[in-house]
N, C-alpha and C positions, 0 to 999 in steps of 0.2 A: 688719688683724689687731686683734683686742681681747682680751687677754693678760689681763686681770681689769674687774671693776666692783665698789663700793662700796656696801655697803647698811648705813645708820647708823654711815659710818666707818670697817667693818669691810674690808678689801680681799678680795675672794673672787674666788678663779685659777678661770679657764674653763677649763681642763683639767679641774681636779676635778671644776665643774657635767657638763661632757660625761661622765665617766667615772661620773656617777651616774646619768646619762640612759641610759648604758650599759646599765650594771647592773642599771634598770628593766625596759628593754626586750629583755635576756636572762633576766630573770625571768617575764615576762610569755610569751616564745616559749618557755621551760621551762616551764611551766606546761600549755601548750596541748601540746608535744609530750609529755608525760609520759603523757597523756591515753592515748594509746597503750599503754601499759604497765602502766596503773593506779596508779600514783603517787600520792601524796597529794601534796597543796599544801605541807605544812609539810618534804617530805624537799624537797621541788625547793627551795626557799628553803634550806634546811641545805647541798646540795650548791652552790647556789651560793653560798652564804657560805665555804665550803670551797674551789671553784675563786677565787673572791675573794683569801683570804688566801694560796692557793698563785702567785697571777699575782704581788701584790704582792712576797712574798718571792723570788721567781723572778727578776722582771724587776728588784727591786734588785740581788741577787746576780749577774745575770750585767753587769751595768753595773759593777759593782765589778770586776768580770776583765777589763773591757777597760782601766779605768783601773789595770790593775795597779802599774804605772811608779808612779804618784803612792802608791801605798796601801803597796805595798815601803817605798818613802822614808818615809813616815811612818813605817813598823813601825820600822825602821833607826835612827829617831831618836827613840825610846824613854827616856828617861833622859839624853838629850844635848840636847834642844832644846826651848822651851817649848812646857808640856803643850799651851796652848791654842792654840795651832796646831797639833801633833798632831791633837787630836781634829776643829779646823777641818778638815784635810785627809783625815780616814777620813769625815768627815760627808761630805765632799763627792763621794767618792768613790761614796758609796752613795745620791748625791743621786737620780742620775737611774734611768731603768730602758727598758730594750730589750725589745722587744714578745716575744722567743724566747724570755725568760728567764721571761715573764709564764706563756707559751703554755705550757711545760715544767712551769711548777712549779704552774697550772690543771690540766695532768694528772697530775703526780704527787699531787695532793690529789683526784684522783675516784679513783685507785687504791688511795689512804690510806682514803677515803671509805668504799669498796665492801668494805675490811676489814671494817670495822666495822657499815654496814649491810646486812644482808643480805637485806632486804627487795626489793632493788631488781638485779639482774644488772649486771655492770660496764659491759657491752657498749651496754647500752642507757641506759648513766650515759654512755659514750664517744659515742654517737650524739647525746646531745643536747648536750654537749659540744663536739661537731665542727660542729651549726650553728649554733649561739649564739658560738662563740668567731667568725667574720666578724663576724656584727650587731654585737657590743660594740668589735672594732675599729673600723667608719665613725665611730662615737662618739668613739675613742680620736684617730684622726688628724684630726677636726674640731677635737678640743681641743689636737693639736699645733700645726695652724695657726692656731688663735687665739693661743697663747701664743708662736708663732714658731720653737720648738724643730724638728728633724728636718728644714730647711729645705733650698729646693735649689739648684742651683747660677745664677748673675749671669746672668740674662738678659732683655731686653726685653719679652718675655712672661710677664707673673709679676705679682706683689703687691708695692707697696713700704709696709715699717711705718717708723713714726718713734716714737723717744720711749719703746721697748718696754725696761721696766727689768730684765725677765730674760735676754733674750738680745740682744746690744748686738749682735753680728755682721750683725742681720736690718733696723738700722734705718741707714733713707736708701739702699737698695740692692735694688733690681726683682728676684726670685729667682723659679724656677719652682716651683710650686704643689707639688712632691709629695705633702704631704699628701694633697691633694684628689683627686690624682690616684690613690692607694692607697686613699685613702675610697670612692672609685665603684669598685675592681676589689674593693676587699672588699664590696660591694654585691651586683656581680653573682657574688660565691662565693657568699654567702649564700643570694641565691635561688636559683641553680642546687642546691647541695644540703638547698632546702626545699623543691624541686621532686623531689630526687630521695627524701627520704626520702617527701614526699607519697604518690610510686608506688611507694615499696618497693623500689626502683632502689639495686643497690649497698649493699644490706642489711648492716647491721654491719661497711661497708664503707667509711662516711662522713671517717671519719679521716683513710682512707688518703689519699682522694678529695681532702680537704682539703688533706694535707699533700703533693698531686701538683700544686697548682695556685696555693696561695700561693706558695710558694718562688721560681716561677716569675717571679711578679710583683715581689716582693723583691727576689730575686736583678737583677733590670732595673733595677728605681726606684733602687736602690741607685748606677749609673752616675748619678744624675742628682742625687745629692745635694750640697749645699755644703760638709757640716761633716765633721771628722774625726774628734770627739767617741768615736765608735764603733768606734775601733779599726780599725789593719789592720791583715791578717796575709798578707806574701807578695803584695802588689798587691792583696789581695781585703780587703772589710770583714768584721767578726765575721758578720754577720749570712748576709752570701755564704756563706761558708764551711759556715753552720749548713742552708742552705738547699740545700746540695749535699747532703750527710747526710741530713736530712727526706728530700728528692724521691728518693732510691737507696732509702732504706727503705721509702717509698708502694709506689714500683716489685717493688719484692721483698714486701710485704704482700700489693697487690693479685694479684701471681704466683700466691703460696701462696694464696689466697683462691679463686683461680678453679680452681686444681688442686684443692683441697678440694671444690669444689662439683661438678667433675665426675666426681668418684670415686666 
């Protein structure tokens, strides 16, 4: 694992670099899929500045709801204990972010988005949306496993870090790749539905398609993680639970989707 590097002293997190590789290379496939639609260069960059700032706020805000426990206690201790740990402990709270809370608040800002411009149909802000949001994950969970975060459970098969200063749990101890192993099925989402919109397969239907297939994967990786960071609710983690909800509403979109069409 390599959690950061240094250039001119400065310490710069491999997350970040990944998460701008990201961003690149879901501007660059916005761009070409827009192409489609007629799009200009300057909305696809806006709209992805826009799923940017909504992933960010998203995926801090739902990381804050699993750490509720500690965020309560904080609030509770308002005027009775000192500030600066208070505020320690709401930072911390908001430190991390959960990739649903990213996904959610990416599409509530193309919905925000599509208010406002109306140059562009929602549907077709949603379709490009649905395959850029894989691409920018593989980015997202290479920079998990460099930085050691999202880690998975002790076993022989796996990666050992040493020495790693953000997450201590991950060093001196062989744990199974899940990152990488989420990174390669967000891989082949990705191509699968840039194959599908290639052929027009599943037209304005990307989303759903999306939200039929990750969850699935999720919902899995999730038994084979280490940490509990993430909240459980009832034996199941946050993120289970969100992945049950997505895949019943794909299932009921794609329904209504294919009654529509043959009406």
């Amino acid at each position: 694992m390599f959690p950061f590097f240094e250039i001119f002293g400065v310490r710069v997190a491999m997350y970040g670099v990944c998460s701008v590789f990201g961003l690149l290379a879901c501007g660059f496939c916005g761009i070409i899929l827009a192409k489609r639609y007629s799009v200009t260069f300057e909305r696809v960059i806006l709209l992805m500045l826009a799923c940017g700032a909504g992933m960010v706020v998203g995926g801090h805000l739902l990381f804050a709801i699993t750490q509720y426990e500690d965020l309560f206690t904080a609030l509770s201790l308002i005027g009775k204990a000192d500030f600066n740990e208070i505020v320690n402990t709401i930072i911390y709270c908001f430190s991390g972010m959960v990739f649903y809370g990213g996904f959610l608040g990416g599409l509530l800002a193309v919905a925000i988005y599509s208010h406002f411009d109306k140059t562009m149909k929602p549907i077709n802000m949603i379709n490009i949306y649905a395959v850029c949001t894989p691409l920018f994950h593989i980015f997202g969970r290479l920079g998990c496993f460099c930085s050691g975060c999202c880690y998975g459970f002790e076993s022989s098969f796996g990666f050992t870090a040493h020495n790693n200063p953000y997450v201590s749990a991950v060093n001196d101890v062989s744990r199974f790749p899940v990152p990488l192993v989420e990174a390669f099925c967000n891989l082949l989402i990705f191509l699968l539905l840039l194959w599908l919109w290639k052929r027009k397969t599943c037209e304005n239907r990307l989303i759903f398609v999306y939200m039929l297939m990750y969850p699935v994967v999720r919902f899995s990786l999730e038994f084979l993680r280490g940490d509990l960071i993430r909240g459980i609710w009832f034996g199941l983690s946050t993120s289970q639970w969100i992945s049950i909800v997505l895949f019943i509403i794909a299932i009921v979109g794609l329904i209504k989707a294919r009654k529509k069409s043959n009406s």
